[in-house]
C-alpha positions as CSV (number, residue, x, y, z in Angstrom):
1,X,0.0,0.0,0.0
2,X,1.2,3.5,-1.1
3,X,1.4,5.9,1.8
4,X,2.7,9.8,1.8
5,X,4.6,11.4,5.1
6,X,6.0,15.0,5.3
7,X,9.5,14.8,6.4
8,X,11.7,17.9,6.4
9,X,9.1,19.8,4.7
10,X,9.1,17.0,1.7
11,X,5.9,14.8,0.7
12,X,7.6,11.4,1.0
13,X,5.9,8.5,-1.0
14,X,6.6,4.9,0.4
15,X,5.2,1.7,0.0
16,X,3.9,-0.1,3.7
17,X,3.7,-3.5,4.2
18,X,1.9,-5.1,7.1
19,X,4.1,-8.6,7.8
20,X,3.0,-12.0,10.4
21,X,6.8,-12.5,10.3
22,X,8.6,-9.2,10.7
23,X,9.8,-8.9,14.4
24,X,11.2,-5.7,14.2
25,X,10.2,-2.7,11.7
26,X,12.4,-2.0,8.6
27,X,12.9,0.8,6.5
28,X,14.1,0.0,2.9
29,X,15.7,2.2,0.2
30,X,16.1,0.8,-3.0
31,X,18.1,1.9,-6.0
32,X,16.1,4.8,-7.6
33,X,15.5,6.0,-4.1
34,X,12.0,4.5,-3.3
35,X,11.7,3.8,0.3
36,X,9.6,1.2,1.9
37,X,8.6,0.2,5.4
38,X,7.6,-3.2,6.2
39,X,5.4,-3.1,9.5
40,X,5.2,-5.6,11.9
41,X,1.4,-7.1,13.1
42,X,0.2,-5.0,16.1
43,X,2.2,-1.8,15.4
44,X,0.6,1.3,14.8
45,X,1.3,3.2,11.8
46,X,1.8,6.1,14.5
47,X,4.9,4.5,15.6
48,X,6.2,4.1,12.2
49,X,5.9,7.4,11.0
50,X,7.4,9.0,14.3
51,X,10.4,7.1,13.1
52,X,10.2,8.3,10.3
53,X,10.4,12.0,11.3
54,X,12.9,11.0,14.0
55,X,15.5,9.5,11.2
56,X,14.3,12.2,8.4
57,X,17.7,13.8,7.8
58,X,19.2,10.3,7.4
59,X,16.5,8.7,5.0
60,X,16.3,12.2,2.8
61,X,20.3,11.5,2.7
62,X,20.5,8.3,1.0
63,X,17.5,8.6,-0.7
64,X,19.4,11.1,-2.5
65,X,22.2,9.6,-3.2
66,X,20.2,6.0,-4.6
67,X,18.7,8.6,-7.2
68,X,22.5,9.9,-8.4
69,X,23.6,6.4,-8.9
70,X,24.8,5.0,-11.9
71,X,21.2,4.2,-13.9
72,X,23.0,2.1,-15.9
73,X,22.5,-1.1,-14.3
74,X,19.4,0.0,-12.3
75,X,16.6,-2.3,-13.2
76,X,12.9,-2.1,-12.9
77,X,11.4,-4.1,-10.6
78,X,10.7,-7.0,-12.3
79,X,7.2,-8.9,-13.0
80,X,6.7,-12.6,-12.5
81,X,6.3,-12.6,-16.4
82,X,9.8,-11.2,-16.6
83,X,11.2,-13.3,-14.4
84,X,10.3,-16.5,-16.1
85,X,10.7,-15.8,-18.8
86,X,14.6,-14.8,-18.1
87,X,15.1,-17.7,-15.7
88,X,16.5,-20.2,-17.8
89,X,19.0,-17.7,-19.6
90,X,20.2,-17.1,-15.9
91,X,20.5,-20.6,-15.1
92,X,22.8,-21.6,-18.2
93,X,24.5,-18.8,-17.6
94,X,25.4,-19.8,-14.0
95,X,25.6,-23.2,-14.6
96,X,28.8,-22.4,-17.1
97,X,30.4,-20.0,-15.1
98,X,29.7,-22.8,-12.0
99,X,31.5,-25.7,-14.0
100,X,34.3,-23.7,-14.8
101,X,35.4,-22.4,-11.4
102,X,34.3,-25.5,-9.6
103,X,37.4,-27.0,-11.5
104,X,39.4,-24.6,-10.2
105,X,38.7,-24.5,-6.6
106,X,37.4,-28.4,-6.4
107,X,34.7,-27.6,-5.0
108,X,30.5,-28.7,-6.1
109,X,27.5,-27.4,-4.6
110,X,24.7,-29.4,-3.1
111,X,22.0,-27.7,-5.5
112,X,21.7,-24.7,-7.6
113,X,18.9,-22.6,-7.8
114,X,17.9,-19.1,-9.5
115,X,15.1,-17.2,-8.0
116,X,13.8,-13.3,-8.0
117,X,15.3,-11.5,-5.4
118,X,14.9,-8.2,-4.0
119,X,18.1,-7.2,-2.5
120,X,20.9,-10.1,-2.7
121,X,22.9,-11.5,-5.9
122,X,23.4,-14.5,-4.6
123,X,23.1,-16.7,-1.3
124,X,24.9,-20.1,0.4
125,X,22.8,-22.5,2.6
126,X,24.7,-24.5,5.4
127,X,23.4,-27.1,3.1
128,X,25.6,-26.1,0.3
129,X,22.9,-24.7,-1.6
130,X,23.6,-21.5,-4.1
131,X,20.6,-19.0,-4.6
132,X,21.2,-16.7,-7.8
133,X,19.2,-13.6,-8.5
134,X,18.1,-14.1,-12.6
135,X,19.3,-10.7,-12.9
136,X,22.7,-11.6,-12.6
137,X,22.3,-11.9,-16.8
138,X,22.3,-7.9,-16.7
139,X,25.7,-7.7,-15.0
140,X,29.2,-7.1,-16.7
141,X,31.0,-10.4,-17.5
142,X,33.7,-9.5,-14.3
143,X,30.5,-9.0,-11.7
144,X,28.9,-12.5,-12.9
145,X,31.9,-14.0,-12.3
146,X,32.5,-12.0,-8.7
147,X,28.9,-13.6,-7.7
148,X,29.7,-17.0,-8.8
149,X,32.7,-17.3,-7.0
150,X,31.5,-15.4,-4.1
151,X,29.1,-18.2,-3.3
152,X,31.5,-20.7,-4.3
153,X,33.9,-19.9,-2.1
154,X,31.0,-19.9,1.0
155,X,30.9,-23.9,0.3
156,X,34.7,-23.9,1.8
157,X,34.5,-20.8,4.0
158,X,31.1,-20.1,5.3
159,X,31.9,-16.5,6.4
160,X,34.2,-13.4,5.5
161,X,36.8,-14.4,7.0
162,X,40.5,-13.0,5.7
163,X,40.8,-16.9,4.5
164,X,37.6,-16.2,2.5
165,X,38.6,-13.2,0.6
166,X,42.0,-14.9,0.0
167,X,40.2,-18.0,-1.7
168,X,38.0,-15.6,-3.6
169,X,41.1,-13.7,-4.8
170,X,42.8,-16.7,-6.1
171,X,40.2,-16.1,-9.6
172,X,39.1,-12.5,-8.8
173,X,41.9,-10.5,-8.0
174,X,40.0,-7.3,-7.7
175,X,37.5,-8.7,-5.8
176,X,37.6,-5.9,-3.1
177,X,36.9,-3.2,-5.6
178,X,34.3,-5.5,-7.3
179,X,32.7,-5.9,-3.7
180,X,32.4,-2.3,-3.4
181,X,30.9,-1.3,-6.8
182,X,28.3,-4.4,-6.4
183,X,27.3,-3.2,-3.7
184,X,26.1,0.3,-4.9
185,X,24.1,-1.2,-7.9
């Protein structure tokens, strides 16, 4: 649902969702500069938009900056449509780039999977499961292959550790800088 809030003297637009699940309230801004809260059951919108107003100088802020960023790789949000119908270009796309670096660090995952995700490029299970977002078939060739063996490398290393960027930099030397640009998409 599409709701509007004054802060700073701005009309703010953000989207509110009501969720059984959330615990805690999140605000979201995502590339383009739309924010979004996601409400937990039982509290009041009250509560909400007084944080809101509280953190108005801060949200303003990087709403800003979401809009400035490079458009180039900025996608629309996608429709189920979309997404099925670019699914199976995103799966031979990681599958290739999977059976090539799996040779070079020895290493296989349990199952491989491509879904639609809001706000991560890829995921690791305990279970050695790797999530893709499809999207990843809108990335340079050098970010695909950052993502890839990103999770990869979570089957030997589950965690960020010094070892982990070490193992990721055996293939993707610039993996730091990569990491950084990503990250702002």
């Amino acid at each position: 649902m599409k709701k509007q809030i004054i802060l700073e003297n701005q009309k703010v637009e953000y989207s509110l969702r009501q969720s059984a699940r959330a615990r805690c309230l999140r605000v979201t801004i995502y590339p383009g500069g739309e924010l979004a809260a996601t409400l937990p059951r039982g509290m009041s919108l009250e509560k909400l938009e007084n944080f809101l107003r509280q953190k108005a100088d801060w949200i303003l802020r990087k709403m800003n900056l979401a809009k400035k960023r490079k458009p180039s790789l900025l996608l629309p949000k996608a429709s189920r449509k979309e997404y099925l119908a670019r699914k199976e270009e995103a799966c031979v796309l990681v599958d290739n780039k999977i059976d090539y670096f799996r040779k070079v660090y020895n290493l296989c995952p349990a199952r491989i999977s491509i879904r639609n995700q809001k706000t991560r490029w890829g995921s690791c299970s305990r279970k050695g499961n790797l999530n893709f977002n499809y999207r990843i078939i809108h990335l340079p060739k050098e970010y695909q292959d950052y993502v890839v063996v990103h999770e990869l490398c979570h089957l030997k290393e589950f965690n960020h550790s010094r070892n982990f960027w070490n193992l990721v930099a055996q293939t993707i030397p610039d993996c730091k800088k990569i990491r950084k640009e990503i990250r702002n998409l």
